[in-house]
C-alpha positions in Angstrom: 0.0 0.0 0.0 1.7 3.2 -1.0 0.3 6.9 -0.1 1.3 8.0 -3.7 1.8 6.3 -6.8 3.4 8.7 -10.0 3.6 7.0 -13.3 6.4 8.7 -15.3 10.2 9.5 -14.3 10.1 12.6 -16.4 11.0 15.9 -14.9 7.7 16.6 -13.6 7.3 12.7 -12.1 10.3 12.9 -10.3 9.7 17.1 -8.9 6.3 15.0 -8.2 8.0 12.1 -6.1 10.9 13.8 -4.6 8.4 16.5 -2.9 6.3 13.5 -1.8 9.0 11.8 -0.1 10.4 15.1 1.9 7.0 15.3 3.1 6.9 12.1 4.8 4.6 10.3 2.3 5.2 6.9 0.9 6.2 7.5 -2.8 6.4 4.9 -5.7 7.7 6.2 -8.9 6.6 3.7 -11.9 8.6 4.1 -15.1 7.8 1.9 -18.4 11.1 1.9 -19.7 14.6 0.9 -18.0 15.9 4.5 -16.9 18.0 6.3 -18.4 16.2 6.1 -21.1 15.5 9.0 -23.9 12.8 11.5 -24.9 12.6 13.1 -28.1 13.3 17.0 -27.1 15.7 19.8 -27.3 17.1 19.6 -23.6 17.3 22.8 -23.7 16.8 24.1 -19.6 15.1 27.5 -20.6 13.4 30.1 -19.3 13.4 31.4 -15.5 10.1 28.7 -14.2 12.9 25.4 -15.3 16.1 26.8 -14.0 14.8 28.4 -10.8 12.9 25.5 -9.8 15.9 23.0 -10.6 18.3 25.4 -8.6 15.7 25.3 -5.8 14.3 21.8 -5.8 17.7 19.7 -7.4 20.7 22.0 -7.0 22.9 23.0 -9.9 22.8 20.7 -12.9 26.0 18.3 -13.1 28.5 19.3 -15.9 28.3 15.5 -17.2 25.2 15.3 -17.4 25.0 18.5 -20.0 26.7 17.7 -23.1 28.9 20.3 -25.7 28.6 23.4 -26.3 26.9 22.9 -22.1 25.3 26.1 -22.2 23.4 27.6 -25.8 23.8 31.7 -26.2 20.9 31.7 -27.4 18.9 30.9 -30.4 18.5 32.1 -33.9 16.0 32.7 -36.3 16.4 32.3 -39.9 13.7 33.2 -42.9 14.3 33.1 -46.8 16.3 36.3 -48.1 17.2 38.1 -44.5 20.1 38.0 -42.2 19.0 35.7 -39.3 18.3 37.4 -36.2 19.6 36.2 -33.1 17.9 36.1 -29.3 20.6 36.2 -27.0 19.6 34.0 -23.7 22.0 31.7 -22.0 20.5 28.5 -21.9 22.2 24.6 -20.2 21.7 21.9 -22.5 21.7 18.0 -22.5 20.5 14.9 -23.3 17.2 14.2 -21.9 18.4 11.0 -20.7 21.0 12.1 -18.8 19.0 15.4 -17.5 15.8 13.2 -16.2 18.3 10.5 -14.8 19.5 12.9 -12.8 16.0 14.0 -11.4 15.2 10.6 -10.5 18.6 9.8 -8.7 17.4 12.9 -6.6 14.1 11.6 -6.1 14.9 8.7 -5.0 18.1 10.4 -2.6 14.6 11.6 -1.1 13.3 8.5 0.0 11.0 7.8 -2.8 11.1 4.0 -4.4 11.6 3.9 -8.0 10.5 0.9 -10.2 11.7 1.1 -14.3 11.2 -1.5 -16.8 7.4 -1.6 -15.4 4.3 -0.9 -17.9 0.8 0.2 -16.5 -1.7 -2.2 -17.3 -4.6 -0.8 -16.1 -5.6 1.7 -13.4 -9.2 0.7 -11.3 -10.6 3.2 -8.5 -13.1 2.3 -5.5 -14.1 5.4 -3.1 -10.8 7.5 -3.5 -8.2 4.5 -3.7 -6.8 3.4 -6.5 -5.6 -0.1 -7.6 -2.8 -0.1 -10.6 -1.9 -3.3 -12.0 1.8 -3.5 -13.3 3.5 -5.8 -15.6 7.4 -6.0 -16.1 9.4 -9.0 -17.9 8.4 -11.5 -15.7 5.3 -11.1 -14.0 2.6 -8.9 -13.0 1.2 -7.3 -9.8 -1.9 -4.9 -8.3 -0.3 -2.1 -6.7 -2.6 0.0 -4.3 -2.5 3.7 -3.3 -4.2 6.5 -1.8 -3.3 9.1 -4.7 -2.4 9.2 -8.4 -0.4 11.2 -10.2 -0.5 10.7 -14.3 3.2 12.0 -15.5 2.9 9.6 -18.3 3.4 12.2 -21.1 1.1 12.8 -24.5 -0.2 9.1 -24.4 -1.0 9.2 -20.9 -2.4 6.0 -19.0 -3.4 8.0 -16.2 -5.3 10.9 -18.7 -7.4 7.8 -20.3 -8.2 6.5 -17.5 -9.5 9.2 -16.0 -11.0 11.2 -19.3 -11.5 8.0 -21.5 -14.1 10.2 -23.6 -11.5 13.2 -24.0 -10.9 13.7 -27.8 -7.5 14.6 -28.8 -5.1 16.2 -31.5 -1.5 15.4 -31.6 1.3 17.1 -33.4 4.5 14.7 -34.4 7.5 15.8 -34.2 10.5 13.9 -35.9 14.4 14.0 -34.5 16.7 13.4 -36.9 20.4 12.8 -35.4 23.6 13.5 -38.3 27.3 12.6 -37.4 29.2 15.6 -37.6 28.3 19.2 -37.9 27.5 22.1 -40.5 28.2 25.6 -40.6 26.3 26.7 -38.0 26.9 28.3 -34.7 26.7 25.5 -32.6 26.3 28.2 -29.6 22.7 28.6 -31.2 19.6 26.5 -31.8 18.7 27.4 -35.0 14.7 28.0 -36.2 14.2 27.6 -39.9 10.8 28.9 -41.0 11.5 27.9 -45.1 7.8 29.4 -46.3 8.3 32.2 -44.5 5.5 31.5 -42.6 5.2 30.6 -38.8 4.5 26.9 -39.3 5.6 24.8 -41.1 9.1 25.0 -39.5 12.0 23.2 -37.9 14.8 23.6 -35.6 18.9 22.4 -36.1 20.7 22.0 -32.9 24.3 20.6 -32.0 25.3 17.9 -29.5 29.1 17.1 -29.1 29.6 14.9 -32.3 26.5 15.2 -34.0 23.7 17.9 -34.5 19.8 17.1 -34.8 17.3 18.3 -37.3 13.7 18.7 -35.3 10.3 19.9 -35.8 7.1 18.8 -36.2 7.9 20.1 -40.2 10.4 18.0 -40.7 8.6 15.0 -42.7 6.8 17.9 -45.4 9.8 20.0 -45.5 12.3 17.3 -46.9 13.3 19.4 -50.1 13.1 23.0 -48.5 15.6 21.4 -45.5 18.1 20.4 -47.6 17.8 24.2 -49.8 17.7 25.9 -46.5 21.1 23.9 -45.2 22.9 23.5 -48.4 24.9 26.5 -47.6 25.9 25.6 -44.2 27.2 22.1 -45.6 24.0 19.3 -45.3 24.1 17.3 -48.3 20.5 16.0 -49.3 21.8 12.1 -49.4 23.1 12.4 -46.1 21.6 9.8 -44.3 20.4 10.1 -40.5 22.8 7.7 -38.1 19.3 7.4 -36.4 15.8 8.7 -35.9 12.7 8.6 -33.7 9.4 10.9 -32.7 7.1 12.0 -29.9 3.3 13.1 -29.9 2.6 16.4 -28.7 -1.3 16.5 -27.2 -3.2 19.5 -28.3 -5.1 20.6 -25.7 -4.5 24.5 -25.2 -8.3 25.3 -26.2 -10.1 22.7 -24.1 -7.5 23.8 -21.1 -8.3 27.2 -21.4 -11.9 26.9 -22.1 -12.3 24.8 -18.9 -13.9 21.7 -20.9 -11.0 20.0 -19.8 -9.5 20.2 -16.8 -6.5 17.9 -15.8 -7.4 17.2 -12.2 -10.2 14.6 -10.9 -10.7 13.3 -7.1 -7.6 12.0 -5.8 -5.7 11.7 -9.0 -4.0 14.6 -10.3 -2.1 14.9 -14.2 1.0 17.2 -14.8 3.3 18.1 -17.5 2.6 16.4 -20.6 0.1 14.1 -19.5 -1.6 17.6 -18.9 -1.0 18.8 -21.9 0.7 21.4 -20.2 3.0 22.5 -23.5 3.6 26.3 -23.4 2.3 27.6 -26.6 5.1 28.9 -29.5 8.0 27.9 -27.9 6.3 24.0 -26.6 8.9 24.1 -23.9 7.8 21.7 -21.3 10.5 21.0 -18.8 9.5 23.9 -16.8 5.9 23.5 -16.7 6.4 19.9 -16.0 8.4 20.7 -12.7 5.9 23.3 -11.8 3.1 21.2 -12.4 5.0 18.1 -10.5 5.9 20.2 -7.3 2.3 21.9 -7.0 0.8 18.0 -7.4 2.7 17.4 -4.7 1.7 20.0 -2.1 -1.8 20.0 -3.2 -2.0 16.3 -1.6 0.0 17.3 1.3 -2.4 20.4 1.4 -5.4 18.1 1.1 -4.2 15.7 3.9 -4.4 19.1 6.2 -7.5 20.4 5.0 -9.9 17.8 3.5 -10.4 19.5 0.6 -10.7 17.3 -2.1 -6.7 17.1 -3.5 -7.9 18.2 -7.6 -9.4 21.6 -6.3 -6.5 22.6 -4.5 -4.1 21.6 -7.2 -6.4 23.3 -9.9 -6.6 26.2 -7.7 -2.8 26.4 -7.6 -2.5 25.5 -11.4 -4.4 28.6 -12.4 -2.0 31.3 -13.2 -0.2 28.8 -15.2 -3.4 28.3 -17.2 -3.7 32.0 -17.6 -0.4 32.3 -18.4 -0.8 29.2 -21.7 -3.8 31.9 -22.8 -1.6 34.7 -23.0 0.8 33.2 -25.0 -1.9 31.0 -26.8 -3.2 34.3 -28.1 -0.3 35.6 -28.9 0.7 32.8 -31.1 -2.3 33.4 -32.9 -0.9 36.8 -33.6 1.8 35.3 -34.9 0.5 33.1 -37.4 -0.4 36.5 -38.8 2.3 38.4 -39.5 3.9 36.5 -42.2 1.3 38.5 -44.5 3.2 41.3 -44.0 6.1 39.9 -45.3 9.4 38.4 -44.3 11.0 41.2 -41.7 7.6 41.1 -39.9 8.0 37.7 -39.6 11.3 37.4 -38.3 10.5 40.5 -35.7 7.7 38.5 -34.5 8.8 35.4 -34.0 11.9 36.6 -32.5 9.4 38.5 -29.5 7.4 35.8 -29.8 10.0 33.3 -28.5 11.4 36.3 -26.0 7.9 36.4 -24.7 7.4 32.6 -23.9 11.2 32.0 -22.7 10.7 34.9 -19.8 7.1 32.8 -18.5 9.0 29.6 -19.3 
């Protein structure tokens, strides 16, 4: 019997289960795959909300577990026929295998148990409790638990369970890793926006030996990828040494509008799972954190107060939800601007981005 069971070691699963533990509670942090394992993403830690909260809840990130160049300048923004323009804003980056390793090492230096290479099976509920049945290699088990929390990303478990008539969009993003480098700052990540338009776009970051082409763009922009980087050295036969993809859930409109709200009873989502994705910039790591460490105190909260623990964690999550409107709508600018022509473009996207990396 466990007072808290959090499904996914992400960053927000582990804020989630480390705060649990330092409160006293009995914490059990499932993770389907054998950590460390990967996540398709940037691993860029930016924006004030990520590297406040890591400073304050982890400590200061490891060298080793950031990889070359460490730290990014900034990023750049590039669009057909004008010099890029460049938003300066020092930024550590890493592997996300390395970076959420780490969080979960420090969870679990907290007290909480950590169980990887275990796949949720199926999640039941009677008055308040829940009972999660497990499965890893070899056999499978019922777990039981007073609380829930669903950091199980875009294809949440815990989300279906718990809204399993909540209709979806998803956005795919592809990552495409390339031995070597091109002629490209590699103190930069670099946005490409090849129809000079907001969307469809994609991103070029380096990693020591190796840089990545991402982006949700990147499977309809083969032929304006390989114009855009011909000068900077990308051949269009180079071949990939490997490549994989994530979903991102859509669900700015139903979070704002209130028809969906990612809280219910005694099981709370974050991150992710939430579909809390900050709009222009999707950076999650911050959110997810947030998200995890508010989780966390509105059970504690809950224990104190008997209120029910999804009001007080849905109270506490709404400035965050005000804050994914503000820049919801102004993404929606954005998407604008490219009508009048390419230097309003670039001027927007660039205080587009500036905008979402100061709530991020």
């Amino acid at each position: 019997m466990w007072d808290v069971i959090i499904v996914g070691a992400g960053p927000g699963g582990s804020a989630a289960a480390k705060a649990c533990a330092e409160q006293g509670l009995k914490t059990l942090l499932l993770e389907k795959k054998r950590l460390p394992r990967d996540k398709v993403c940037s691993g860029m830690v930016a924006g004030p909300m990520a590297r406040d909260l890591i400073q304050r809840e982890f400590g200061e990130i490891p060298r080793q577990v950031l990889i070359p160049p460490y730290e990014l300048s900034g990023q750049m923004f590039h669009v057909p026929g004008l010099e890029p323009e460049s938003l300066e804003w020092k930024t550590p980056i890493a592997w996300r295998k390395d970076l959420d390793h780490w969080f979960a090492k420090k969870a679990q230096d907290a007290g909480a148990q950590i169980w990887d290479g275990v796949k949720v099976i199926k999640i039941q509920e009677t008055e308040g409790k829940f009972r999660v049945h497990v499965k890893n290699r070899d056999s499978g088990e019922a777990l039981k638990a007073d609380y829930l929390i669903g950091a199980d990303g875009a294809g949440s478990k815990v989300r279906k369970f718990l809204f399993p008539d909540l209709k979806i969009r998803y956005s795919v993003p592809i990552r495409e890793c390339y031995e070597g480098s091109l002629d490209l700052d590699n103190g930069y990540l670099h946005w490409f926006f090849p129809k000079a338009r907001p969307r469809p776009r994609f991103n070029v970051n380096h990693k020591g030996d190796c840089f990545l082409i991402e982006g949700s763009g990147v499977k309809s922009l083969r032929p304006e990828i390989s114009e855009s980087l011909a000068e900077y050295g990308f051949h269009p036969e180079r071949k990939p040494i490997w490549k994989d993809a994530c979903m991102i859930p859509r669900l700015h409109e139903k979070l704002i509008s209130s028809s969906f709200s990612p809280a219910k009873g005694n099981a709370l989502l974050i991150g992710d799972a939430a579909g809390l994705l900050f709009p222009i910039s999707f950076e999650g790591i911050g959110v997810a954190l947030k998200s995890g460490i508010l989780a966390a105190a509105s059970i504690f909260e809950s224990s104190r107060s008997r209120r029910e623990p999804a009001a007080v964690y849905l109270e506490a999550l709404a400035p965050i939800i005000e804050q994914l409107k503000t820049l919801y709508v102004l993404g929606k600018k954005l998407e604008k601007e490219h009508v009048k022509g390419g230097m309003a473009l670039l001027n927007a996207v660039k205080e587009g981005y500036a905008t979402a990396l100061k709530v991020v």
